[in-house]
C-alpha positions as CSV (number, residue, x, y, z in Angstrom):
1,X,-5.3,-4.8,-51.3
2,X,-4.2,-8.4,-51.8
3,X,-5.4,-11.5,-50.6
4,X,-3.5,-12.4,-48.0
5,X,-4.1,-8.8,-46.9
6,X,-7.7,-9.7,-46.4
7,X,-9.0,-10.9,-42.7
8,X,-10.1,-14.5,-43.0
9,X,-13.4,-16.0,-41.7
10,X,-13.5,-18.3,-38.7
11,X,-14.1,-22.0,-40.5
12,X,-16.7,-22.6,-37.7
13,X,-19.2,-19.7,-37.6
14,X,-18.0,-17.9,-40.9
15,X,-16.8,-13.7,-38.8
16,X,-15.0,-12.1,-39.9
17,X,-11.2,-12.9,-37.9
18,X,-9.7,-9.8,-36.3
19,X,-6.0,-9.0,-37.9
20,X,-3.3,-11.9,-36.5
21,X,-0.9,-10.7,-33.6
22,X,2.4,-11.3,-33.2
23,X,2.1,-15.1,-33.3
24,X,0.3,-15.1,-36.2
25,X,-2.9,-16.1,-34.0
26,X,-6.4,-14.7,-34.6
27,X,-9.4,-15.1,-32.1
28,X,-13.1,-15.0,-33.6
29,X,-15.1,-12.7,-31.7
30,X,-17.7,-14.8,-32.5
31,X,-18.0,-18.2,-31.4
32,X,-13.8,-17.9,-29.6
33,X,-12.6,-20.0,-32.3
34,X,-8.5,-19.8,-32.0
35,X,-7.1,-20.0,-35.7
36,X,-3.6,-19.6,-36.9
37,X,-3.0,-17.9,-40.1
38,X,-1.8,-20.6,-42.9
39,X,1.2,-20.6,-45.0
40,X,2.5,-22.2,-47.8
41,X,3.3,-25.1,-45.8
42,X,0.1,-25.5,-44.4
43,X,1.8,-26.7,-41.2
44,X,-0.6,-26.6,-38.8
45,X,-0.7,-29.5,-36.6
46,X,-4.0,-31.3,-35.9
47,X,-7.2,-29.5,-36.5
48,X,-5.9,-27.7,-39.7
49,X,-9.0,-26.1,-41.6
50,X,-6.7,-23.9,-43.9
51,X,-5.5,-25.3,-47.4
52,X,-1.4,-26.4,-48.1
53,X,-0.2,-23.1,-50.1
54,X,-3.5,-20.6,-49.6
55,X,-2.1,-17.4,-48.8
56,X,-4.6,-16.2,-46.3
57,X,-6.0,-18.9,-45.3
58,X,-6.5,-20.1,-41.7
59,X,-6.1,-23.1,-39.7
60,X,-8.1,-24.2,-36.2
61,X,-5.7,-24.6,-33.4
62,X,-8.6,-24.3,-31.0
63,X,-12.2,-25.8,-30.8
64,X,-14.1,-24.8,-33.1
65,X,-18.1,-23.9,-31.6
66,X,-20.0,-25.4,-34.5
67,X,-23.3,-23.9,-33.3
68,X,-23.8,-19.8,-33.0
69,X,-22.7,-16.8,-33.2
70,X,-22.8,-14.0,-30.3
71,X,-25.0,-11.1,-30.5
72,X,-28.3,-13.0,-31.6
73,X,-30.2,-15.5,-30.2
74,X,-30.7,-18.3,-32.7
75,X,-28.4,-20.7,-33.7
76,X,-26.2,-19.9,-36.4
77,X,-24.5,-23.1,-37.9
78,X,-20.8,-24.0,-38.9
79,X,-20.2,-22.7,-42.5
80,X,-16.4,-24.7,-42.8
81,X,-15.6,-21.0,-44.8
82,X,-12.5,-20.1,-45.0
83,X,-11.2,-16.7,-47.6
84,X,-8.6,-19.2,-49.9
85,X,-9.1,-22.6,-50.4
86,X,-11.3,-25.8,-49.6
87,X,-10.5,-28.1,-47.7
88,X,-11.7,-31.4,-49.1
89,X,-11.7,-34.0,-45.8
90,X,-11.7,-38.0,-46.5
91,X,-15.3,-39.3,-45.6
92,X,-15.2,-43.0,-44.1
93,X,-17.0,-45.8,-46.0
94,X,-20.6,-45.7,-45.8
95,X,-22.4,-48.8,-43.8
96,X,-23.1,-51.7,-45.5
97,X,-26.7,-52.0,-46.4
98,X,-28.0,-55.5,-45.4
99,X,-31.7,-55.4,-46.8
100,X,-33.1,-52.0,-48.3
101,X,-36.9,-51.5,-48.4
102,X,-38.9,-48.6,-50.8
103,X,-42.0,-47.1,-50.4
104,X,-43.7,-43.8,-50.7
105,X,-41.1,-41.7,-50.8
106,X,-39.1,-43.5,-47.6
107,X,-36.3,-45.9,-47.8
108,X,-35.3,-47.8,-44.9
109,X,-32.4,-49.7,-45.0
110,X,-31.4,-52.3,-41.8
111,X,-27.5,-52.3,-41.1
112,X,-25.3,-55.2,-40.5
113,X,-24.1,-53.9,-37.0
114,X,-21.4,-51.1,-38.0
115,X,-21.8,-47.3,-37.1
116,X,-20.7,-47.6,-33.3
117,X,-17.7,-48.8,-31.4
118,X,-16.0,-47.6,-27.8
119,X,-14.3,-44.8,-28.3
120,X,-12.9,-43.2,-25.0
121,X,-9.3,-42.4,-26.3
122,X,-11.2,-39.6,-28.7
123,X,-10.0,-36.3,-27.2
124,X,-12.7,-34.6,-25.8
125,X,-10.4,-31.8,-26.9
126,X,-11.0,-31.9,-30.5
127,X,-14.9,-31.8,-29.8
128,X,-17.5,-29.4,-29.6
129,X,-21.4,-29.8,-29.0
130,X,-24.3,-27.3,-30.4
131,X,-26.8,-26.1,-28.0
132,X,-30.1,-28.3,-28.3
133,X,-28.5,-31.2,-30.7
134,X,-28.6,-33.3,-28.2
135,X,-30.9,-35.8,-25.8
136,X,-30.9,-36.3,-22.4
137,X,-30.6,-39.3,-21.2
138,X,-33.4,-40.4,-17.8
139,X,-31.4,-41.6,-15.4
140,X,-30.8,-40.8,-11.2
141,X,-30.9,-37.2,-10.7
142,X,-27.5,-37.6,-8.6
143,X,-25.6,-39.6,-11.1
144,X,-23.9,-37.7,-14.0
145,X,-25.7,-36.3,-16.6
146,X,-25.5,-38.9,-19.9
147,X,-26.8,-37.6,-23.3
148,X,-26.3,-38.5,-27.0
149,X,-25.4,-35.5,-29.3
150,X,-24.1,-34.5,-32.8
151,X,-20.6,-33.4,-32.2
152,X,-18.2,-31.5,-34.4
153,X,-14.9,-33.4,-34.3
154,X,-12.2,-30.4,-35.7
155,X,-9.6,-33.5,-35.9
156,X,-10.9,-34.6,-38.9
157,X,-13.6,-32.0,-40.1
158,X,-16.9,-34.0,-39.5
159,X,-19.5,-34.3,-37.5
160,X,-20.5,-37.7,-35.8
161,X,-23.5,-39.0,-33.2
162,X,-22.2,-40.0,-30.1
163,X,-22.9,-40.6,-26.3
164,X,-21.4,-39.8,-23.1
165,X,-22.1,-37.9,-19.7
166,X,-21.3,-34.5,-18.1
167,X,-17.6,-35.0,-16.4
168,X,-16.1,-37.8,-18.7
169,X,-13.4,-37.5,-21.0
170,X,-14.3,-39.5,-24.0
171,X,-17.2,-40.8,-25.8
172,X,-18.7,-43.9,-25.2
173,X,-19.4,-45.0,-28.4
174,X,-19.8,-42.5,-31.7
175,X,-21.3,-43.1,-34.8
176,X,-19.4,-43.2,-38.8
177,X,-19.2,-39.2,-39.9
178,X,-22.3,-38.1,-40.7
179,X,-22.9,-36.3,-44.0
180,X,-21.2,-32.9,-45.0
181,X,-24.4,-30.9,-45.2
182,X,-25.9,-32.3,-41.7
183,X,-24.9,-29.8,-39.2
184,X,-27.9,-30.2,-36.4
185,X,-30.6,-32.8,-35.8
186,X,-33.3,-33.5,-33.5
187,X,-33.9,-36.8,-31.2
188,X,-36.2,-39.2,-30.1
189,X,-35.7,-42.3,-27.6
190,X,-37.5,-45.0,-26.7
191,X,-36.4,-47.6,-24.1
192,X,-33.2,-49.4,-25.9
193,X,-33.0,-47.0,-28.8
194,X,-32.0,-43.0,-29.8
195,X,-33.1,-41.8,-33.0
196,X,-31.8,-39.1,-34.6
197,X,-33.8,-37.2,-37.4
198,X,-30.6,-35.3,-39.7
199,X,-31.6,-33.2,-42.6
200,X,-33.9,-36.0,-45.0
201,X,-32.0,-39.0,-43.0
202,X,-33.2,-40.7,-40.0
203,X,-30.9,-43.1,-38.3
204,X,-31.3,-45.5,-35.3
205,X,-28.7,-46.4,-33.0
206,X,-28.7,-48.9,-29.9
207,X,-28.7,-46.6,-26.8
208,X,-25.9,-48.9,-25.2
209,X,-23.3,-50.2,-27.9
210,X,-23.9,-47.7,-30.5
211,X,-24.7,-50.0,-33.2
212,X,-26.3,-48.7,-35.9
213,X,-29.6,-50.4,-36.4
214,X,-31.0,-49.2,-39.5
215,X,-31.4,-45.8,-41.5
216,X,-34.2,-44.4,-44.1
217,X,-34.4,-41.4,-46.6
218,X,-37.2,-39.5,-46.2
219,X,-39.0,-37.1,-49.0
220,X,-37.8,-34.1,-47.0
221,X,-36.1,-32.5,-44.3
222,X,-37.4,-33.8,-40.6
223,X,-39.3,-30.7,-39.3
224,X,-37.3,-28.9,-36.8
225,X,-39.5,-26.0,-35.4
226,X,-41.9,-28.1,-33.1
227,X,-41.1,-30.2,-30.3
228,X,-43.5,-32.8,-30.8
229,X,-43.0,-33.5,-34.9
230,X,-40.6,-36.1,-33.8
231,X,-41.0,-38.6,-31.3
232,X,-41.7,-42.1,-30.1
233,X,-45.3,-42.9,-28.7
234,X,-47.4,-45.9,-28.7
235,X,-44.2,-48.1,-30.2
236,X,-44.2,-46.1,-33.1
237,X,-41.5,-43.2,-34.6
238,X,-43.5,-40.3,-35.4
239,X,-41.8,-37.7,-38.0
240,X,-43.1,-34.9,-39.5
241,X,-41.7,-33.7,-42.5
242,X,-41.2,-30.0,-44.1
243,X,-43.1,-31.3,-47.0
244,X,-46.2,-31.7,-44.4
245,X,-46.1,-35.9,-44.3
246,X,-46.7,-37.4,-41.3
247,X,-45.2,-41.3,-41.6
248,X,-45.4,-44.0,-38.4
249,X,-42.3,-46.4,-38.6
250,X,-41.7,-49.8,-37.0
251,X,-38.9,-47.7,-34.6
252,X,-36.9,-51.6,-34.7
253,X,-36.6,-51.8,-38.2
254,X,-37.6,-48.5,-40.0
255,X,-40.3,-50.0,-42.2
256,X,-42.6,-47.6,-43.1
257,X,-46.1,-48.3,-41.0
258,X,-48.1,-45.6,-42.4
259,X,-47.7,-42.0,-43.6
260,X,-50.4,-39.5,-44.5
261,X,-50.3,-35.9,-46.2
262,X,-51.4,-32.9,-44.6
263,X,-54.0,-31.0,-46.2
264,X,-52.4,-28.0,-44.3
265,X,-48.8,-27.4,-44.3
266,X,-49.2,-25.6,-41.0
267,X,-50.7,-28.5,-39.4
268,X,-49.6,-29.2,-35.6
269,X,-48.7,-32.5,-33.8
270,X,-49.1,-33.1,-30.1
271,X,-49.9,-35.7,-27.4
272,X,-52.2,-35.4,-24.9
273,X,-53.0,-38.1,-22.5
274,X,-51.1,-40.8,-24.5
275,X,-52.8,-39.6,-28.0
276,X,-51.6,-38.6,-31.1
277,X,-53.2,-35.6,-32.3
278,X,-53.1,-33.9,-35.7
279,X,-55.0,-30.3,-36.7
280,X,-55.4,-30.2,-40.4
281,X,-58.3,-29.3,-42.4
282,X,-60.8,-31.0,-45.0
283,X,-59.3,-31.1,-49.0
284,X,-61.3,-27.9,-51.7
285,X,-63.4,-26.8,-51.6
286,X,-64.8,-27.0,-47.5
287,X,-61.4,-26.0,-46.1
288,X,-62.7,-26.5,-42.3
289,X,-60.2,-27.1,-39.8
290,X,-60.4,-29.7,-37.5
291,X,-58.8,-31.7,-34.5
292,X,-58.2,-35.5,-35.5
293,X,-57.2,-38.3,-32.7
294,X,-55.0,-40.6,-34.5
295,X,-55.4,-44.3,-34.6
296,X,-51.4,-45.6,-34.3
297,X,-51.7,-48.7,-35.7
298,X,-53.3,-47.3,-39.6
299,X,-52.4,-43.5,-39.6
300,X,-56.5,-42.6,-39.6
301,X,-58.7,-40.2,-37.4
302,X,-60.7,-42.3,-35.0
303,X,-62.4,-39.4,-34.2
304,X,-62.4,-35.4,-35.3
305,X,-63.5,-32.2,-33.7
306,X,-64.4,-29.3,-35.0
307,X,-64.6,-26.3,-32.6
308,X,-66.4,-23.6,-34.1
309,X,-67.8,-20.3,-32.0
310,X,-71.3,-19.8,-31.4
311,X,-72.5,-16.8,-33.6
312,X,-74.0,-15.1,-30.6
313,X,-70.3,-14.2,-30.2
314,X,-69.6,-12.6,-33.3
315,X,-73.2,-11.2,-34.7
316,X,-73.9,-13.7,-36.5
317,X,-70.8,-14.8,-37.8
318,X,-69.9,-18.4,-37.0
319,X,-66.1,-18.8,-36.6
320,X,-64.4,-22.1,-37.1
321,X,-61.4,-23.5,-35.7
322,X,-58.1,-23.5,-38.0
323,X,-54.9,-25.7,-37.7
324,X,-52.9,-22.6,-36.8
325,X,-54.9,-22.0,-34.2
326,X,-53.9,-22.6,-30.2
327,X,-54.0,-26.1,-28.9
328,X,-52.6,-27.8,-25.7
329,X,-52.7,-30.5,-24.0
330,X,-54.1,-30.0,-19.9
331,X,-51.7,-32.2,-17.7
332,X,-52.8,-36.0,-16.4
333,X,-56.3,-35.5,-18.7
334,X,-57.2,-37.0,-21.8
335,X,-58.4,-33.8,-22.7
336,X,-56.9,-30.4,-24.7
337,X,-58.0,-26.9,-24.7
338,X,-58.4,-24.8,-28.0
339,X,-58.9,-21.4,-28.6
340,X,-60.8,-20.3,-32.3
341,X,-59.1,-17.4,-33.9
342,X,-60.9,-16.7,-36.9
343,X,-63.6,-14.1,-36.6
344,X,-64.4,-14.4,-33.1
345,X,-62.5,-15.6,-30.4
346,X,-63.6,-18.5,-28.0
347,X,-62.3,-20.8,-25.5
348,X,-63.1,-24.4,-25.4
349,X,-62.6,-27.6,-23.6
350,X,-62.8,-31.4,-25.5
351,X,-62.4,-34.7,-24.2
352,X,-60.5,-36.5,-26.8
353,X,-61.8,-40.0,-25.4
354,X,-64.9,-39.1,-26.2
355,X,-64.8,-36.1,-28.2
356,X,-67.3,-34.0,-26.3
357,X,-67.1,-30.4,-25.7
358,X,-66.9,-29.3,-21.6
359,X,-67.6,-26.1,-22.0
360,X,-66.8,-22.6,-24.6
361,X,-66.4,-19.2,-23.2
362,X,-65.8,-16.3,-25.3
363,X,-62.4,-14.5,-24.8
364,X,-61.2,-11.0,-26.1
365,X,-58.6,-11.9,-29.0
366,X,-56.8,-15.5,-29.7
367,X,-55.4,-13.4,-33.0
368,X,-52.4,-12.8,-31.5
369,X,-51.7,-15.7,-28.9
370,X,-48.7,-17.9,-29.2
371,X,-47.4,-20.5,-27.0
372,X,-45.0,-18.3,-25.5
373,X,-47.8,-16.7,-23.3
374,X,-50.0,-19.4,-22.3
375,X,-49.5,-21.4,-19.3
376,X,-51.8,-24.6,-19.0
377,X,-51.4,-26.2,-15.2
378,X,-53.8,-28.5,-13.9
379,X,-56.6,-26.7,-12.4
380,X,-56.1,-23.1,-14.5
381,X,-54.5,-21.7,-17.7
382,X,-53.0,-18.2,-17.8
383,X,-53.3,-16.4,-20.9
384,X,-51.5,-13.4,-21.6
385,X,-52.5,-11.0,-25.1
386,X,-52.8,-7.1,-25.9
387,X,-52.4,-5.8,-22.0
388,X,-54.2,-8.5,-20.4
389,X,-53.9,-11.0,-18.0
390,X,-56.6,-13.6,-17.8
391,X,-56.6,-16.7,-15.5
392,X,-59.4,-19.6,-16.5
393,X,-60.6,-22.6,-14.2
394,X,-60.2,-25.4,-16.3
395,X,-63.2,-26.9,-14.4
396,X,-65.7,-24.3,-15.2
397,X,-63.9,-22.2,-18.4
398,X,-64.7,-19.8,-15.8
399,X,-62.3,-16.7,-16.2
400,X,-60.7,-14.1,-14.0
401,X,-59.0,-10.9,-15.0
402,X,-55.4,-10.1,-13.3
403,X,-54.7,-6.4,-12.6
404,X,-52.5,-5.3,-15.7
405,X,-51.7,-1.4,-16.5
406,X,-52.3,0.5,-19.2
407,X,-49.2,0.5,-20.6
408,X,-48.3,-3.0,-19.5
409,X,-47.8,-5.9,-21.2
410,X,-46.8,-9.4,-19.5
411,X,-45.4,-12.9,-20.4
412,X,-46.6,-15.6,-17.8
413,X,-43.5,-17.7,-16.3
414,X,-45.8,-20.0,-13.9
415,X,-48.3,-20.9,-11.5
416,X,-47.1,-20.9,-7.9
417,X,-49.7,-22.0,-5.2
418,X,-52.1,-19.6,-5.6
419,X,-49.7,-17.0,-7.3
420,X,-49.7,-16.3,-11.5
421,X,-46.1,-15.2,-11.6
422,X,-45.3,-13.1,-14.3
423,X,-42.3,-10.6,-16.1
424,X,-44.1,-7.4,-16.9
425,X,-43.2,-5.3,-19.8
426,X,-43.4,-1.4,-20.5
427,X,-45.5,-1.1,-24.0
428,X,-44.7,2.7,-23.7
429,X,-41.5,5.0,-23.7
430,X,-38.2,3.1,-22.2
431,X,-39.1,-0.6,-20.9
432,X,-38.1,-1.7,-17.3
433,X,-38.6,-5.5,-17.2
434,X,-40.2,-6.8,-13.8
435,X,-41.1,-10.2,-12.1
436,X,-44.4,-9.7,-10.9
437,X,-46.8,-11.7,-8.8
438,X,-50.7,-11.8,-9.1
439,X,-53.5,-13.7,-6.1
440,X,-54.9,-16.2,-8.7
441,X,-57.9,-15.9,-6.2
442,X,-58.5,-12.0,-6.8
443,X,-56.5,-11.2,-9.0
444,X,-55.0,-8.4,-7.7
445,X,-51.0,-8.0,-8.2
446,X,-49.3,-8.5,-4.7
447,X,-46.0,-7.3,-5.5
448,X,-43.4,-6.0,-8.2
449,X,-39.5,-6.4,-7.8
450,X,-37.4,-4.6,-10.5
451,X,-35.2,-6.9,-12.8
452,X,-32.5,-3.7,-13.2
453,X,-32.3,-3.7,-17.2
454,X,-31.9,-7.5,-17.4
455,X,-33.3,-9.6,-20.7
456,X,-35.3,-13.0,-20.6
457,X,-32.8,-16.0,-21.7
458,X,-35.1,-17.8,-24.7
459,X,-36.9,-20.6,-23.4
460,X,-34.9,-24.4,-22.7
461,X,-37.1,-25.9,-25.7
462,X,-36.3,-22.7,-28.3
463,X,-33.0,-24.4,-29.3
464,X,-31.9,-21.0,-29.3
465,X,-28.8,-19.0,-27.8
466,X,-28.2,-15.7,-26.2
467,X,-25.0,-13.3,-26.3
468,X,-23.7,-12.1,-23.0
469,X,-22.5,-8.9,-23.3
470,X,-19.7,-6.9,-20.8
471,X,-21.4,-3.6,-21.6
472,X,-25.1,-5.0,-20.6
473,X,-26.1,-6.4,-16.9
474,X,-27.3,-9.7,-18.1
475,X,-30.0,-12.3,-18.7
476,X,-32.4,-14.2,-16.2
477,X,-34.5,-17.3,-16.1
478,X,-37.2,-17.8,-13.8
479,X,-37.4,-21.4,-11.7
480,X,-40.1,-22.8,-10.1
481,X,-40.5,-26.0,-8.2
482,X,-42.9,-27.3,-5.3
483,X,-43.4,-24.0,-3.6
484,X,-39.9,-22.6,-4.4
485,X,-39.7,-19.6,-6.9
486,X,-36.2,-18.7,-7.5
487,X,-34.6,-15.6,-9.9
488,X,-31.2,-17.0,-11.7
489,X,-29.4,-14.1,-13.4
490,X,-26.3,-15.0,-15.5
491,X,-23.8,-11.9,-16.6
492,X,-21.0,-11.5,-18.9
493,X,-18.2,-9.6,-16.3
494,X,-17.0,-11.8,-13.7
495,X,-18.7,-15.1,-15.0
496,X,-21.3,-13.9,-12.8
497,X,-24.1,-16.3,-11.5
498,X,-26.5,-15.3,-8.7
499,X,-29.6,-17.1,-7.9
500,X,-32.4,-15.2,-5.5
501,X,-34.7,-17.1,-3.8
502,X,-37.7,-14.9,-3.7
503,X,-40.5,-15.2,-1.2
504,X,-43.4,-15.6,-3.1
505,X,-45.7,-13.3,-0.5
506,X,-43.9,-10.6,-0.8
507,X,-41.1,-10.8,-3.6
508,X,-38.0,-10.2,-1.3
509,X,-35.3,-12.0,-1.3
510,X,-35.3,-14.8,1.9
511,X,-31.5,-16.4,-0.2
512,X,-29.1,-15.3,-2.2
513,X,-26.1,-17.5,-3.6
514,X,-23.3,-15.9,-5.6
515,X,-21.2,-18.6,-7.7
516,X,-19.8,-18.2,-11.5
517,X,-20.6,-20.2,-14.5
518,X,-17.3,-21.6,-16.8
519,X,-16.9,-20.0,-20.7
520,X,-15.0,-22.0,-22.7
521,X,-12.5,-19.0,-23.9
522,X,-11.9,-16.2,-22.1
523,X,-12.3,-13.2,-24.4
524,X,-15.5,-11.6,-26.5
525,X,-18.9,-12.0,-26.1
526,X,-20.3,-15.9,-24.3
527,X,-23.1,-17.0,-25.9
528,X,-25.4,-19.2,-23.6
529,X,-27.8,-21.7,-24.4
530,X,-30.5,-23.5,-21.7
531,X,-30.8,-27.2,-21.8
532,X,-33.0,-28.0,-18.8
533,X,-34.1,-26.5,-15.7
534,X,-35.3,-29.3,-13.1
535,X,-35.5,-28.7,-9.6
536,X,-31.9,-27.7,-8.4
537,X,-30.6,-28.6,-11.4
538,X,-29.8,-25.5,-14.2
539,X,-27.4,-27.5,-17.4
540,X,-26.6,-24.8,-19.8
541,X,-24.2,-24.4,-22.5
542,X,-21.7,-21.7,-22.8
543,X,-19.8,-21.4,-26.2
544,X,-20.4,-25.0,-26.5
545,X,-18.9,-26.1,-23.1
546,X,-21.8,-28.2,-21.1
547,X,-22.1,-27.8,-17.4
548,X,-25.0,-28.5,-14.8
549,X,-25.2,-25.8,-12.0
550,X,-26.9,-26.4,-8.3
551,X,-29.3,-24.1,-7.9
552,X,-28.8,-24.6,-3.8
553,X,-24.9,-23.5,-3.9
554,X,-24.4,-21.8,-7.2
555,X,-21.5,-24.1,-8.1
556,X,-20.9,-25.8,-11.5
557,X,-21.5,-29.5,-11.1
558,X,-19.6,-31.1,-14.1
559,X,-18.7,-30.2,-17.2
560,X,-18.1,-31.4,-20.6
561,X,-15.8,-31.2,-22.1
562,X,-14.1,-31.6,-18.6
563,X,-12.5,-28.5,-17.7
């Protein structure tokens, strides 16, 4: 079979294209890509991503979704692919570099003002934003919804930083094309300033204008897998690197403040009560893991912990803490909780201003615990591992066991009052998801409501997507806020969107509000990302199309692109 007898790949997610109709028109069931086939004219109009004379290749007359592909959750990033030919895209002139300084593997260089400029006559058209490569911006909760984001600009074939808000039609300022191999990033603000953290770049931009402030090369990629391994604190950019370097820069100039290399490469970063906390542990040949309050201003420990479990809890055997191991941060406190998984398992409680232990209780198995099923409030933390359910005053370390069955599992969603609300799993033969609610004073389930086949959406801070499928009922997301607990179910037929509002005594339903979500393209598979869930307020993306939803009407607030 020739070439040109071969399906092409969509240029944005890299599927497979379905054979052309009659128009010569193909649409990926992937990300809904619209491409034309090319000919040996290449004309294609604006948008083309086929190559002048490639038999088989294609060219974008639609939006290209620069972000996933349907039928997975994860992110799955442009690929620019097509079956003939390259296109090769004229890159604008890098910024000129004012002053440059070197040290330690980082380069910072300050800018002479270029990178950002008004742009509201950019077709909002020709644009398409990832799920998660973006920042919102604070603001009024009733104004519209402003955030800075890497945007794929199918005009021209590049990808660009830029800012503007749910409902508006252009971009209020957008940064020079950013380089070919950058296709998501991660953000940080502080009060005048949005940082952006792109492959082994980091670049600083003035929150108003746009202006580029100043840039730095890094020794390796900015780590994308944890919230909290870039951020601003203390007047200091904190970035964690894939190369397991933690370096503090001046966040107005990018000079390097100081750095300091992990000893473990799966070391954590967090904040709790205003602190900057590493885990790492001591250089060959101790090897013990430890807890380190970071001094800002020099990079040092001004003070390490080292949990460790008694040995009456193992035999004999003295467990100590590793950097892997579970750590969070207990809300308004200066203090974290940690949980020792090596050997035997214990629970413990540390003051970080002071670095004393409140209390250690021994629990059944923190082998297996991930984020995911750990719910730290202010007076009590659920845990959730191998068919239990186990609620702990924070006060006391005092634990209490929630009624689980045997063949149960369950992944905690919140704390309610005195409710843990949960979704409960089957572990055993078909599963039959349900929302669950437990008496945090007994601990005896009060009620069980069925969630008919649906599947959890991944969580707002996963940067992940999910497919919507016609042939399956749908996804859900659990909201709570104040004493509301609400069940938000999102389906692929009809654009569905219900939202429940469940009474938390019993689990009925006291209101239920039928609306429907927006997909960018009508055919195949949506894929759905969440963005933020805050009060009435649900912002997801579908197939790159932003939108905010209130949760009190079902109706779609805004979106952007404005549709």
């Amino acid at each position: 079979m020739a070439d040109a007898d071969l399906p092409g790949t969509c240029p944005a997610c890299g599927r497979s294209l379905p054979p052309a109709g009659a128009g010569g028109e193909m649409r990926c069931d992937g990300c809904g890509l619209l491409v034309r086939e090319g000919d040996r004219s290449a004309s294609s109009g604006p948008g083309a991503a086929g190559t002048a004379g490639a038999p088989g290749a294609v060219a974008a007359v639609g939006v290209p979704v620069a972000a996933r592909a349907s039928g997975s959750s994860g992110r799955r990033r442009a690929s620019g692919r097509v079956w003939v030919g390259i296109v090769v895209v004229a890159v604008a002139a890098a910024t000129v570099i004012a002053t440059a300084v070197a040290s330690g593997g980082h380069r910072a260089a300050t800018s002479g003002g270029a990178g950002g400029a008004p742009v509201a006559a950019l077709p909002a058209d020709h644009l398409s934003l990832s799920s998660g490569d973006h920042v919102m911006l604070p603001g009024e909760p009733r104004q519209p919804l402003g955030f800075v984001g890497v945007f794929y600009d199918s005009s021209n074939d590049q990808r660009i930083v830029g800012r503007t808000r749910v409902g508006a039609r252009g971009l209020d300022w957008k940064s020079a094309p950013l380089p070919k191999n950058v296709s998501s990033a991660v953000f940080a603000l502080d009060a005048g300033r949005v940082f952006v953290g792109a492959k082994d770049q980091l670049l600083a931009f003035d929150l108003t204008r746009g202006t580029l402030a100043w840039k730095a090369q890094l020794s390796d990629e900015v780590e994308t897998s944890c919230p909290t391994c870039f951020l601003s604190i203390g007047g200091r950019l904190i970035v964690r690197t894939r190369d397991a370097i933690v370096r503090a820069l001046d966040p107005g100039t990018g000079r390097l403040l100081w750095q300091r290399r992990l000893e473990a490469t799966n070391g954590k970063l967090l904040v709790a009560g205003g602190h900057l906390v590493v885990t790492d542990r001591r250089p060959k040949p101790a090897f013990n893991g430890f807890v380190g309050v970071v001094d800002l201003a020099t990079g040092a420990d001004v003070r390490r912990i080292q949990p460790t479990c008694p040995a009456a809890y193992d035999g004999g055997y003295i467990a100590t803490f590793q950097p892997f191991d579970l750590i969070r941060a207990i809300p308004g406190t200066e203090n974290v909780v940690v949980a020792v998984s090596s050997g035997s398992s214990c629970l413990q409680r540390w003051d970080l201003a002071t670095g004393r232990q409140l209390w250690n209780v021994p629990i059944a198995s923190a082998s297996s615990l991930d984020d995911g099923h750990v719910l730290v409030g202010r007076t009590d933390m659920a845990i959730a591992d191998s068919r239990r359910l186990d609620l702990f005053d924070l006060a006391t370390g005092r634990a209490r066991a929630m009624s689980v069955g045997q063949d149960e599992s369950v992944k905690p969603q919140g704390l309610l009052a005195g409710l843990v609300v949960g979704v409960v799993s089957q572990t055993r033969g078909s599963d039959r998801p349900a929302l669950a609610a437990w008496s945090r004073a007994s601990g005896q389930r009060l009620w069980t409501r069925s969630l008919q086949g649906l599947a959890a959406f991944s969580p707002v801070d996963s940067r992940s997507t999910d497919a919507l499928f016609s042939s399956e009922p749908g996804r859900f997301l659990v909201s709570m806020g104040g004493s509301d607990l609400r069940l938000v179910t999102l389906a692929r037929q009809d654009t569905a969107l219900n939202v429940e509002t469940i009474d938390p005594s019993t689990g009925g339903t006291v209101r239920a509000v039928h609306g429907h979500y927006r997909p960018r393209y009508e055919s195949g598979s949506y894929s759905v990302g969440l963005e933020r869930v805050q009060g009435d307020q649900l912002v997801i993306t579908v197939d790159s199309l932003l939108q905010t939803i209130d949760l009190g009407s079902g109706a779609v607030s805004a979106t952007w692109p404005p549709s």
